[in-house]
N, C-alpha and C positions, 0 to 999 in steps of 0.2 A: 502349543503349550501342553495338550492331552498327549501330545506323540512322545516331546520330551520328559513328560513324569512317568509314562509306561518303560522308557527306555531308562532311566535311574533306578526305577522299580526292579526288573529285571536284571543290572548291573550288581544293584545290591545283592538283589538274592542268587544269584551265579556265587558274588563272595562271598556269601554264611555258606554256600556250598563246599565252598576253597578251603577256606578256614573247618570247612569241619570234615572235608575229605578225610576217609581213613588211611590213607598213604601218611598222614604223619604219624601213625599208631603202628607198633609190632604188629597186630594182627593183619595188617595188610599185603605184607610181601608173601612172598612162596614158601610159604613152612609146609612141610609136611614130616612123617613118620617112617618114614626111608620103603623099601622095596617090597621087604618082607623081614621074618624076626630073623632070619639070620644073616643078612645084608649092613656091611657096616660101609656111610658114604663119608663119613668123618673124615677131613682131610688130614694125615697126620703131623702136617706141618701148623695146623691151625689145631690141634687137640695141643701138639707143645705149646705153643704159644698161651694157648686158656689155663695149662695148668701153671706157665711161667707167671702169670697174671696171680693164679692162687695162694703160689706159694710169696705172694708179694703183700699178702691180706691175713686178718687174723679173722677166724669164721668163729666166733664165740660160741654160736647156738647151732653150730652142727649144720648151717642152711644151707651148705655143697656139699653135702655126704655122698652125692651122685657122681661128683668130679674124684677121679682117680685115671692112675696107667694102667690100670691090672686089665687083666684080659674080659672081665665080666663087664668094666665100665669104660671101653675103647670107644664106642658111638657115642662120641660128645652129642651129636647131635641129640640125644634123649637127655642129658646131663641139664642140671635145674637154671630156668633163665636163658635157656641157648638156645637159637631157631636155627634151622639151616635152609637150604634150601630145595624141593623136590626134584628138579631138574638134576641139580649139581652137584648135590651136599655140601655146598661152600656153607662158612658160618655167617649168614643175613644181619640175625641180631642178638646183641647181649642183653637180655631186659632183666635188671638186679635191683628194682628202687627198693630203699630199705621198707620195713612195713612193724610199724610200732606193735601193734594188737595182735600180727602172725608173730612176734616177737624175733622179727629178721632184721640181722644188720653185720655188713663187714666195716673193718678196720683198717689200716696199712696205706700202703703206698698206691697207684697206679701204675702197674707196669709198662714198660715203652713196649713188652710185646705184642704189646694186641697192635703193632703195626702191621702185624703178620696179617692180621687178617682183611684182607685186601677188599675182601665182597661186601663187609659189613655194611648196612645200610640203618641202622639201627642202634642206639646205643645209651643203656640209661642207668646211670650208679647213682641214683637223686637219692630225695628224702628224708630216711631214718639213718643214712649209712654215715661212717667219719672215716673219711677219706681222708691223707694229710699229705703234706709234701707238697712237690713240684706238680704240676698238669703236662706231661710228656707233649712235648710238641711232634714227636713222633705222632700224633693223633691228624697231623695235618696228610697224615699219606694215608688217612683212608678215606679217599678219592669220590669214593661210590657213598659216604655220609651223607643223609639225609634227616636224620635225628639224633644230636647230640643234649642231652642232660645229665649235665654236672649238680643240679644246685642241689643247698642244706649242707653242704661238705665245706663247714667251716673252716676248716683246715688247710684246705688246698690254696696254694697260690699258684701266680700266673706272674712270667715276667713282660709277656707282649702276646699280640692279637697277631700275629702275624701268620703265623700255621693257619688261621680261620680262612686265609686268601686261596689256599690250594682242596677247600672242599667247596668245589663249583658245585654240588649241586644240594648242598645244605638248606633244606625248607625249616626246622625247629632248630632254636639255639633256645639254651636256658641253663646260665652260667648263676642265679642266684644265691648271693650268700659266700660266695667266690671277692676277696676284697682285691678290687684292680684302681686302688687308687695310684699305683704307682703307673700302669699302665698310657703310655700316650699314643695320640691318634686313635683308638677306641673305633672311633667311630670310620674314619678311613678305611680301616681292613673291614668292620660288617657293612660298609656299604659297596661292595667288592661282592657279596653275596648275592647274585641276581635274582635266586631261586627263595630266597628267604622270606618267610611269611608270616613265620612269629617268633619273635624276639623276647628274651626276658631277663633282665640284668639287676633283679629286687636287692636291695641290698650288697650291692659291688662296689661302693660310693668312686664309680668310675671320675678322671679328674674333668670338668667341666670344657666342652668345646669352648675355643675364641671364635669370634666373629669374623677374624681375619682366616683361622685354620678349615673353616666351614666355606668359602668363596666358591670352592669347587668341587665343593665335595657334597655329594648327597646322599639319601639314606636310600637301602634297596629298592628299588622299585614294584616291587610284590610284595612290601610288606601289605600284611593286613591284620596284627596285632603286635603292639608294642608296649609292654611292660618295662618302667625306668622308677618304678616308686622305691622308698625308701632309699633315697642317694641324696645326693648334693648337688645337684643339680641346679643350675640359672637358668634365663632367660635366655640364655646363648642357645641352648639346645632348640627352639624353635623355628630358625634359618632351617635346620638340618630337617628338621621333620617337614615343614613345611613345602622344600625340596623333594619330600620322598612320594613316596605312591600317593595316589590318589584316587587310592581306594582302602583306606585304611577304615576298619571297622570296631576296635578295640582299642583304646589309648589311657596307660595311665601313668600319669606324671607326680600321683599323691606325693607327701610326704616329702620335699625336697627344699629348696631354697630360692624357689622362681621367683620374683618380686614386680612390682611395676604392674602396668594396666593389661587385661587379656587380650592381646592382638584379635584385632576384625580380620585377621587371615582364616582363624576357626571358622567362619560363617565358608566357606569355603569346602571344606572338609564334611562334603553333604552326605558321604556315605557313612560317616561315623553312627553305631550304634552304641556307644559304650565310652565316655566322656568322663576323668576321675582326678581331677588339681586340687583336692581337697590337700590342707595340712600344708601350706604354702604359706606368702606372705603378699599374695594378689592386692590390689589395690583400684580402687573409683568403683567406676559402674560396669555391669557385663553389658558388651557390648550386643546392641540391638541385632548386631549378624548374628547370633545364636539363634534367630527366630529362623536362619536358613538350614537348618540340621533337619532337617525335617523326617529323619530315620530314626533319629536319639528314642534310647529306651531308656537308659538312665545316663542322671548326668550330677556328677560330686562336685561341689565347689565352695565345700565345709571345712571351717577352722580357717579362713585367709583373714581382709583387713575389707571386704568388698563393702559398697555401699550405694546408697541410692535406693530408688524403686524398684518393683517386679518389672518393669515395667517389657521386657525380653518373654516374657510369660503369654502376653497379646499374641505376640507375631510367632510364635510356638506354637502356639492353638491351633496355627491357621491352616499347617499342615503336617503338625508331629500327634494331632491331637489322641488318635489309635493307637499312636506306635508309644508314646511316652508312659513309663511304668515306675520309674522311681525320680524324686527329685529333693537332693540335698543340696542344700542351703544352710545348714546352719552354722553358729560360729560366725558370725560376720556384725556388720554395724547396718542390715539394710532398713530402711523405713519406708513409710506410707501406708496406703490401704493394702490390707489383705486381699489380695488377687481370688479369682473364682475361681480353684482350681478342681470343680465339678467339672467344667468340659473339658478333663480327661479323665474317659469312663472306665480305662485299665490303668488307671495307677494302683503302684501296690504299695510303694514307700514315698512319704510325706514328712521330711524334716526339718523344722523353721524354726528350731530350741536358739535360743542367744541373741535375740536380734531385736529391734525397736518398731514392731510390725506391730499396728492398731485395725481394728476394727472387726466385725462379728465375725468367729470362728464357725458357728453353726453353719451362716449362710454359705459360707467357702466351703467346706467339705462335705455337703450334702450329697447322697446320690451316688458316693464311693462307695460302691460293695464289695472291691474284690482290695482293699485299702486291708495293708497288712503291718505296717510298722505306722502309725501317726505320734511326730515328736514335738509340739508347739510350744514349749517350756520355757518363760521367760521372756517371753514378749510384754506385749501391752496387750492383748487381745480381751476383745469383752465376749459375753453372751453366756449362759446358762446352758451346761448341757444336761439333757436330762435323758432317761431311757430309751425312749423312742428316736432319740438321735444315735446313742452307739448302739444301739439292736442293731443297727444298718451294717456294723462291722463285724459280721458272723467269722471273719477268716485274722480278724484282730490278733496280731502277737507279742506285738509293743506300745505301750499309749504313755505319751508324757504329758503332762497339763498341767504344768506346775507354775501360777500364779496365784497374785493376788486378787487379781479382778474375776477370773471367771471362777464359775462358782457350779457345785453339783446336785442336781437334784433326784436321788436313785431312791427307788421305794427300798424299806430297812430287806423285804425279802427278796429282792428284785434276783431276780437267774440269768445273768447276762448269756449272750450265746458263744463268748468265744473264751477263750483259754489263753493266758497271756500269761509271756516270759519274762517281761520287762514294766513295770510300773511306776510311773513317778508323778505324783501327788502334790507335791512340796510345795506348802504355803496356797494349798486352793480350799477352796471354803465348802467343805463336806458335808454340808448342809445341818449340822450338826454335832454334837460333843460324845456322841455312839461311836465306834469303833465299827466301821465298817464291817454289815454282816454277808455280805454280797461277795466277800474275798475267799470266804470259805470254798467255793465253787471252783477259782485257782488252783487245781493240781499241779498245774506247771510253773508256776512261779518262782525265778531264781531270783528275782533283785525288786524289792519294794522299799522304796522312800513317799512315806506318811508325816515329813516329819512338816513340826511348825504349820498343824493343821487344826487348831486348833480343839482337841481331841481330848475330855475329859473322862477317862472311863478304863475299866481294868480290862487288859489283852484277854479274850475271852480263851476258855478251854480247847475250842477244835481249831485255834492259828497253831496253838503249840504243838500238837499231832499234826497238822498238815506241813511246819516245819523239819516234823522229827523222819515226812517218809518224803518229803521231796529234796531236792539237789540246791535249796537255796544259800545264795551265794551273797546277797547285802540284803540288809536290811537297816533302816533311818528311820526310826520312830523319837529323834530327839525334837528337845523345843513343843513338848504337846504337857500335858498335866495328866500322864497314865498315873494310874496308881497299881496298888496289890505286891506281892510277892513273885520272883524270877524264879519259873523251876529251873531244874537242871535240866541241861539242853547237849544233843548229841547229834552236831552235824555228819552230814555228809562228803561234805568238800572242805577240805583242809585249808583254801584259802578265804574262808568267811566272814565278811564282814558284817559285826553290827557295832551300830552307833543307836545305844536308847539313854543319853546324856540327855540333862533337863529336864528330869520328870520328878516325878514323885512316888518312885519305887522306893520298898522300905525291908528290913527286914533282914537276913544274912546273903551272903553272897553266893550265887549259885555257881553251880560246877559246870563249866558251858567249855566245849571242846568238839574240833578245833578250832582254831580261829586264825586270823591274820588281824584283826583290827576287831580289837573289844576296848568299845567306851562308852563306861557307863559311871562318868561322871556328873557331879552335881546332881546328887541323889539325897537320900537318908540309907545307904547302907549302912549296915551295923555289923561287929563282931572283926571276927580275924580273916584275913584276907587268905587263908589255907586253901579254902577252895580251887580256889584258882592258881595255885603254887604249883601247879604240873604243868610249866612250859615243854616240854622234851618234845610234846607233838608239833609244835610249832615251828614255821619256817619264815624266818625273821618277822615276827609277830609285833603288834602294838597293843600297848595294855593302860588303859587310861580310868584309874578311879579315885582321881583329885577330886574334891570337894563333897565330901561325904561324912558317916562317924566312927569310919573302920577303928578299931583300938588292936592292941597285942604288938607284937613285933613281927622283922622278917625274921625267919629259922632259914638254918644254915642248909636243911632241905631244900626253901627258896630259892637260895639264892644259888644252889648249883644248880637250879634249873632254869637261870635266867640266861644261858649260854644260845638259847633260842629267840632272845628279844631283842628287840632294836628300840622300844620305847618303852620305859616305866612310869608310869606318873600316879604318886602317891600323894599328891601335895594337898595340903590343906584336911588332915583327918588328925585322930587321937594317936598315930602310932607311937611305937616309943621300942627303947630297949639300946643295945647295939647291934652297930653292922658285922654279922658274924664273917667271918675272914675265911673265905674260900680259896682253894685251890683252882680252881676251872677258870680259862679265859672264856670269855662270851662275847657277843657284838653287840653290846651297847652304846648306841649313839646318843639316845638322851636318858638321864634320872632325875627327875625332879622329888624331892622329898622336902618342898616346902612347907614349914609352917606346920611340923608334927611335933614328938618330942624326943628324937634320936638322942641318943648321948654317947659318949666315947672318943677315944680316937681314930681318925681314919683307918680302914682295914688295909693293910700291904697288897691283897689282892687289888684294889682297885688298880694299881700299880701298870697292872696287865690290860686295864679296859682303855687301848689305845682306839678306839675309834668314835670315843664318847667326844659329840660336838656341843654339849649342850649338856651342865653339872649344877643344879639348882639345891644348896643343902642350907639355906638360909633360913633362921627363925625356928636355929635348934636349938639341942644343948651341945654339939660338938665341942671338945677342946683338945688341948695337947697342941703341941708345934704345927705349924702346916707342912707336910713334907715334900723334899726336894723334888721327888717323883712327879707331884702333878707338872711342873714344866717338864721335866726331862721327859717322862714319858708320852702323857694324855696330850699331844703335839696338835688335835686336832679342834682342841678346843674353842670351841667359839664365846661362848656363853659361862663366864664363872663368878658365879652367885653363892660367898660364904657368909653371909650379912646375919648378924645378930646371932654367933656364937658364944664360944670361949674361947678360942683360938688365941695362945697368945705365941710369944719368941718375938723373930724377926721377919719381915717378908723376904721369904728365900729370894737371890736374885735370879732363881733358875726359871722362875717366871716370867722371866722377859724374852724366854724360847716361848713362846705361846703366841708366835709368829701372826695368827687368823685370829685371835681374840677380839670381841667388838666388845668385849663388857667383863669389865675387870670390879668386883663388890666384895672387899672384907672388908665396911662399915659395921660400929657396933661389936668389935672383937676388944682384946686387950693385946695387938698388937704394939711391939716396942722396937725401936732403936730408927735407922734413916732408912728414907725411900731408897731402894734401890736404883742406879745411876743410870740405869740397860734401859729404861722406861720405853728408850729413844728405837729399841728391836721388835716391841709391839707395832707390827708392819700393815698390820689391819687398821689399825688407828690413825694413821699417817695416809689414808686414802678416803675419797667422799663415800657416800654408800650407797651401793647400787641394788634397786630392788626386786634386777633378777638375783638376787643370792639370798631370799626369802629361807629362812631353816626351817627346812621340812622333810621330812621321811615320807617315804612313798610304799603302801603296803601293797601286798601282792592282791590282783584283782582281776577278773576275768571280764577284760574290757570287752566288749562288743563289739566289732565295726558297724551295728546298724544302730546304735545309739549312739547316743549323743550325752555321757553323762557328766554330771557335775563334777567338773573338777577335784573339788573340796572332799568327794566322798572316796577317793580312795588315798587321800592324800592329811599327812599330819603335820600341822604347822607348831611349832616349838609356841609356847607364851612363858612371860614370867611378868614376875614384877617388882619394877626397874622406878629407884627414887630419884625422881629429878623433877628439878623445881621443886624442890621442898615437898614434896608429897608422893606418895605409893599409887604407881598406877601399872594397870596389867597390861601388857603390850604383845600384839600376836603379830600381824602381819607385817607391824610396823615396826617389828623390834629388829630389822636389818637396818633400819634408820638409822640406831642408837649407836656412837662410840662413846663409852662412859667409863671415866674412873672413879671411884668412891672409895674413899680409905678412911674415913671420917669416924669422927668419936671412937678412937685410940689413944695408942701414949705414943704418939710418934714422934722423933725428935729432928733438927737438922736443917740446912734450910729447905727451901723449893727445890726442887730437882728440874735444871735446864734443859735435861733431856725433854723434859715433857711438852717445850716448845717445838718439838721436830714431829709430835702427834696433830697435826693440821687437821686431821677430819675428827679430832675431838670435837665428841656436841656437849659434853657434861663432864665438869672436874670438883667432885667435889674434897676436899681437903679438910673440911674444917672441924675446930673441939678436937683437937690434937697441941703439941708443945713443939710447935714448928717455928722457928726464927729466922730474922735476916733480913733481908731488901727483899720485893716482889721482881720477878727479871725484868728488865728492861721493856724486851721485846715480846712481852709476855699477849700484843696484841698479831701476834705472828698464827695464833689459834684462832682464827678468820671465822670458825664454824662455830665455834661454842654459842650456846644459846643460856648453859647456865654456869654458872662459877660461884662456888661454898668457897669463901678463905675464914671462914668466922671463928671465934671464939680459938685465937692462935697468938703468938705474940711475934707476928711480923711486923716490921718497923721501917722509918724510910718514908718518901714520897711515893705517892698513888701513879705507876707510870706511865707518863702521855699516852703510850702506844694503846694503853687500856680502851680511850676511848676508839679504836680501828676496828673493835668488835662489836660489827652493825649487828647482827643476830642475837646479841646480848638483851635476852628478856627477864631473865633472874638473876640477879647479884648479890649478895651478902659479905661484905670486910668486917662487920661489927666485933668489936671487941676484940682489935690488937692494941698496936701503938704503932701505928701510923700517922704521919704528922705531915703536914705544909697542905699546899692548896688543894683544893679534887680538880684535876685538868678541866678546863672548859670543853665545851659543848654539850648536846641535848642526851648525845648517850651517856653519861652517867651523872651529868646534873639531872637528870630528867626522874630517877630513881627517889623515893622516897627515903626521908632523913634516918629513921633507922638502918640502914643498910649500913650505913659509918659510923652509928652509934657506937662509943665507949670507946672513940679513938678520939681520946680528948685534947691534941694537938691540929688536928683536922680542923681546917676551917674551909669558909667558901659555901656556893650553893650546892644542896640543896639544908645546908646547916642551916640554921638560924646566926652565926655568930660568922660575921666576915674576916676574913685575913688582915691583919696592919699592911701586910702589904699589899694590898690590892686598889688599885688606883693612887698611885704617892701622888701627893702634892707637889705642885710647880715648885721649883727653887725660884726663894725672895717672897713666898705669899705666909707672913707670920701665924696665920691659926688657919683651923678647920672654919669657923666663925668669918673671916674676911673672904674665904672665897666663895662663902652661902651669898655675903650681902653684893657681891660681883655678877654672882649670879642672877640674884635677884634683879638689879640694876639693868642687867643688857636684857633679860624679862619683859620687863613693861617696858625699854625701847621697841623692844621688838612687835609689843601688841599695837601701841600706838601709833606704829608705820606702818603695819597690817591692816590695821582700822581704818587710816586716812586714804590705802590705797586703795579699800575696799569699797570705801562711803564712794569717793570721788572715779572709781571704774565705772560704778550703776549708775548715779545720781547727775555726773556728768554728762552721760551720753543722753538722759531724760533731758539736760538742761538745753541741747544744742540742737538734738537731731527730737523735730517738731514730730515727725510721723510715729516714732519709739512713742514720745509724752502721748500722744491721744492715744495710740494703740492699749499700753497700758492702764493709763487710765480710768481707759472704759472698759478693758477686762476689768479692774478694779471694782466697779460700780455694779456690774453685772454681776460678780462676785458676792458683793453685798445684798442686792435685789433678792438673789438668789438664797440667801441664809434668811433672811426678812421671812419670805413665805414659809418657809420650813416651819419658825420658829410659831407662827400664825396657825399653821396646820396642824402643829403638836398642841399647841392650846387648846385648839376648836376638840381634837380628841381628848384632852383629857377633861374638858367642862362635859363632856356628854357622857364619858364613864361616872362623872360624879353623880350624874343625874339620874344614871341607871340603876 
């Protein structure tokens, strides 16, 4: 056993030798400086070729001013990026990756000349460069290819892998960002590459192998790094690798579509250092052969579906326990105890955020000292950390502890020892309503959420200086009770986000720039929202200051600077004035201006804001016509909320292009004349609602890959509020739920519109307090979904139609007050409603009225009154009781009379019965003569 772990030991590190050999780097072939200065070895069949190549490129920044024919620059071999070689002067390698910061990058095509150059052993246009066009398959005749990198060259396509067969002795491929979804067989031609050792296809969403195309096919045999993340990738790709070398050191699969449980073939795969299935859709338990990896340094298997215990964590111990340095986990459903992951004394990264893991946090991570990222956020975890626990993390960069349960206990001047970039807080109990004085020490800090931390107290003086000279990039102080006054703030990084919504800031609004995501809603701001009216720096920004006491108007300055926003949300303040009418188109996807006091008529520019999914102008003063524009243009509309205007005319029928609409509200308008008939091309309404299609805008945010952050904070979820069942409630997450129509309290005339029967995922209709007439449809229970239906106060007339009761989900109903007449159909769905609901439809009879139908139960023909067949009734009655009786006496009293062993059995329970009630009765006497007594 000691011989074979010395020999896998040794294995291994032969291959971090392989993998990190410099033969796959230019620097390693034969370059040199030629002879002497006036020695030129340049071949001049490969100097054409390099300049046919040039002149196939556009060099913006001057970055080949060395390549020329003239007589001064004929030794390509000095020319920038070109090696040749000492021996020979052939040209070895072209090394040109672009480079953002030297500010180097070419353009253009790929010339097929560089097939000239027959030596090349080296070859690299990666990076910053935009390559476009075709990828010459001419590349397949340079023979002597040993490093090929294409990736970051967007632009380039490929029709087939097949030239990759004629470079035998290619050790690097790295095609990333190259898209070969059209490519097939993929994987046939690079496992054709004997010599290949690292592979990288990031972003190629090459098409997925079958199971059948893979039978015979394997992947190189040398590999010893293979990069496939960000593609589309299945579970199919697993035969293929699991086929390949068996000495693979580097493997990452993130990011892809693998699904199902993680094959016990990995336990296998002993030489693996580098393990990365995070951002999948994995499923059960990891399998306990993980504990045979015994080389693993890190290993990702964050954001899948995984669950169960650590329980893979044991048998890891037992021989990866030195070698393991990072372990992600989070993002999954796993539970149980908190595993001891102190005996591993070189871990550096610890991430367990999203998952239903209980028990002391302190006692598990004790004894990390060289612990650099710890993410545990959102667990169940207990235990109190207090200073002499994170002293221990001197080399600390990232800390999340973001619960309920565990709690902090840090002296107010405590000097932590380490410098951290990433902070999250959220909902941990800060030992107090002080505002942490111990962050001041933070110089590095780009992302802190404090929010929902219970935190009574004004942002003290030296957070705002240590904001104004660092690089911070989010900040969440919402859901705390800060108080005081917002200075003007002057970031650093143009995509910043903060979220200080929920407090009790007061005062005007400050001038805070840049930003990508400012909300700082549900405050006491006050004044004109001017401050903030210089969007121009912004790059599709969010801007959220709903529920505050802003007053004044938008200026027509505003609003041509909203050409940079993707979200406005002004609802719920004193604004007022009109919407001034700009020229500028912009990308507004949502406006909310609920519940201020706009007035006017719509501006014509809106006309232009075709990507607004989401138009909340309800609980204004708007009036004038609604124009034809919002359907013909705003196409993209999900959400249209004109409730409690002046809006009057007709409802244009252009509004029935509004194809994705889930929420159609001009209640409370002086709309006139008939529904429009189209109802039936609202094509969102006619499907159930699915709640991957949640509306939200996503701001620009400089995601981490070592973190793990909340969803929610870089991301903005539309709300409004949506009346159904009878009442105003605000709906966020849930308003993709909602397909609702409301046209209610108008002057609408005409009857029902039958189109509206082919809206199936309608969940709310309400119609009513309108001058609607006619029959109700027939088939009006063909809207399976509704859960509410307003026909009230209309004068619809007719019977209540059978199909009515087919709407099981029907929990709010209101007909009151038309003229509707005859029975309310049977059964529990709409007898089951309380008697107002039909009130003032004075023909109506039946349950749940008080007053029954004449016709309901007619009388037999030949029975002269209601009176003859009460006393018929009565009559077979008491037949009934007194044959009931005689068979009841004579069942019991019978079987007493004949079967001997029944009579005594009874009897003497009987008496025993009685015996038995005798002392009781004996017993409560004797107690209560002696409480008399006492």
């Amino acid at each position: 056993m000691e011989e074979t772990s010395i020999l896998t030991f040794l294995t291994v590190f032969l291959l971090i030798l392989l993998y990190l050999n410099p033969n796959l780097g230019a620097h390693s072939f034969e370059f040199g400086d030629g002879d002497g200065p006036n020695s030129i070895r340049c071949k001049d069949t490969e100097r054409l070729a390099l300049l046919a190549f040039k002149r196939g490129i556009q060099d913006y920044t001057n970055w080949l001013s060395s390549w020329g024919d003239g007589d001064a620059n004929k030794e390509c071999c000095n020319w920038e990026g070109v090696r040749c070689s000492n021996r020979t002067g052939h040209v070895l390698a072209l090394d040109l990756p672009g480079d953002y910061d030297e500010n180097h990058f070419l353009t253009g095509t790929i010339s097929p000349s560089l097939m000239e150059l027959h030596h090349m052993k080296y070859l690299d246009l990666s990076s910053f460069n935009g390559f476009n066009g075709s990828i010459p398959l001419q590349l397949g005749n340079l023979s002597s290819l040993q490093y090929l990198n294409l990736s970051g060259n967007y632009g380039l396509e490929v029709g087939n892998l097949k030239w990759l067969s004629n470079l035998p002795n290619l050790k690097h491929l790295d095609l990333s960002g190259i898209n070969l979804y059209e490519v097939k067989d993929w994987f046939h031609f690079i496992g054709r590459l004997s010599k290949l050792s690292t592979l990288t296809l990031s972003f190629c969403y090459p098409s997925p192998p079958t199971l059948s195309s893979l039978s015979h096919i394997n992947a190189s045999s040398s590999l010893v790094s293979v990069h496939l993340d960000n593609n589309f990738l299945t579970s199919s790709i697993f035969p293929w690798l699991f086929n390949s070398s068996s000495s693979l050191l580097f493997l990452d699969l993130s990011l892809n579509e693998i699904n199902g449980s993680i094959p016990d073939s990995f336990g296998k795969m002993n030489t693996l250092l580098h393990l990365n299935l995070a951002d999948n859709h994995l499923e059960h338990e990891i399998p306990k052969s993980f504990g045979n990896l015994c080389h693993l340094q890190t290993l990702d298997l964050s954001t899948n579906n995984l669950e169960g215990e650590l329980a893979f964590i044991h048998n890891l111990s037992s021989c990866a326990r030195f070698s393991t340095k990072s372990l992600k986990l989070s993002g999954n459903r796993f539970t149980g105890q908190l595993p001891d992951f102190s005996i591993f004394p070189s871990l550096k990264a610890l991430a367990l955020a999203y998952n239903q893991l209980n028990g002391d946090l302190t006692k598990s991570i004790q004894n990390l000292f060289d612990l650099e990222i710890l993410d545990v956020s959102s667990n169940n975890l207990q235990g109190v950390i207090s200073e002499p626990i994170l002293s221990n993390f001197s080399k600390l960069r990232i800390l999340g502890l973001s619960s309920k349960s565990l709690a902090l206990e840090l002296n107010f001047n405590w000097l932590p020892p380490f410098q951290l970039e990433f902070l999250d807080l959220r909902a941990c109990n800060l030992g107090g309503p002080k505002f942490p004085n111990w962050l001041q020490t933070q110089r590095d800090l780009s992302h802190i959420d404090i929010s929902s931390a219970g935190i009574y107290d004004e942002i003290p003086t030296w957070f705002w200086k240590l904001i104004n000279t660092s690089g911070m990039s989010y900040m969440n102080f919402s859901n705390n009770q800060i108080h005081g006054v917002l200075p003007n703030l002057l970031l650093k990084l143009d995509y910043s986000s903060i979220d200080f919504s929920s407090n009790l800031f007061h005062g005007r609004l400050p001038t805070i720039q840049p930003f990508s995501l400012l909300d700082l809603s549900n405050n006491k701001f006050s004044g004109s929202i001017l401050p903030l009216c210089d969007f121009s720096f912004l790059n599709y920004g969010i801007l959220d200051l709903s529920n505050n006491q802003l007053s004044g108007g938008i200026s027509n300055y505003c609003l041509s600077n909203l050409t940079s926003l993707r979200v406005l949300n002004l609802a719920n303040n004193n604004l007022s004035g009109k919407i001034p009418n700009s020229s500028l188109e912009n990308r507004l996807e949502t406006l909310d201006l609920h519940n201020n006091s706009f007035s006017g008529e719509l501006p014509s520019c809106m006309r232009t804001w075709n990507s607004l999914t989401f138009l909340d102008l309800g609980d204004n003063n708007f009036s004038g016509k609604l124009p034809a524009w919002i359907g013909q243009n705003l196409t993209n509309l999900k959400i249209l909320i004109l409730r409690s205007n002046k809006f009057h005319g007709s409802i244009p029928s252009s509004l029935c292009q509004l194809q994705e609409l889930n929420i159609l509200d001009l209640s409370h308008n002086n709309m006139s004349g008939m529904i429009p008939q189209c109802l039936n091309n609202l094509n969102a309404m006619a499907r159930n609602a699915d709640l991957r299609e949640i509306i939200q805008v996503r701001t620009i945010y400089n995601v981490v890959p070592d973190f793990t952050v909340d969803p929610n904070s870089w991301t903005y979820i539309d709300k409004a509020m949506v009346v159904w069942k009878g009442r105003a409630d605000e709906y966020v997450r849930n308003l993709v739920l909602l397909r609702v129509i409301d046209l209610s309290s108008n002057r609408l005339t005409g009857n029902f519109p039958d189109e509206i029967l082919n809206l199936t995922g309608l969940v709310s209709l309400n119609l009513s307090r309108n001058s609607l007439s006619g029959r109700l449809p027939r088939d009006i229970g063909h809207l399976n979904e509704l859960e509410s239906l307003d026909l009230s106060r209309n004068q619809f007339s007719g019977e209540i139609p059978t199909s009515m009761s087919d709407l099981h989900f029907l929990s709010h109903l209101d007909l009151s007050y038309n003229k509707l007449s005859g029975k309310i159909p049977p059964g529990t769905q709409l007898r089951g409603f309380d008697a107002s609901v039909y009130a003032g439809n004075e023909a109506l009879c039946g349950p749940p009225l008080p007053h029954n139908c004449s016709s309901e139960d007619p009388p037999a023909h030949g029975t002269p009154s209601n009176e003859t067949g009460e006393d018929e009734i009565r009559k077979w009655f008491y037949v009934g009781l007194g044959s009931g009786f005689v068979a009841g006496f004579w069942g019991f009293c019978g079987v007493l009379v004949f079967n001997r062993a029944w009579r005594y059995a009874y009897f003497s329970a009987l008496s025993k019965s009685f015996d038995w009630l005798l002392l009781k009765v004996a017993l409560l006497r004797v107690r209560l003569l002696q409480r008399s007594q006492i």
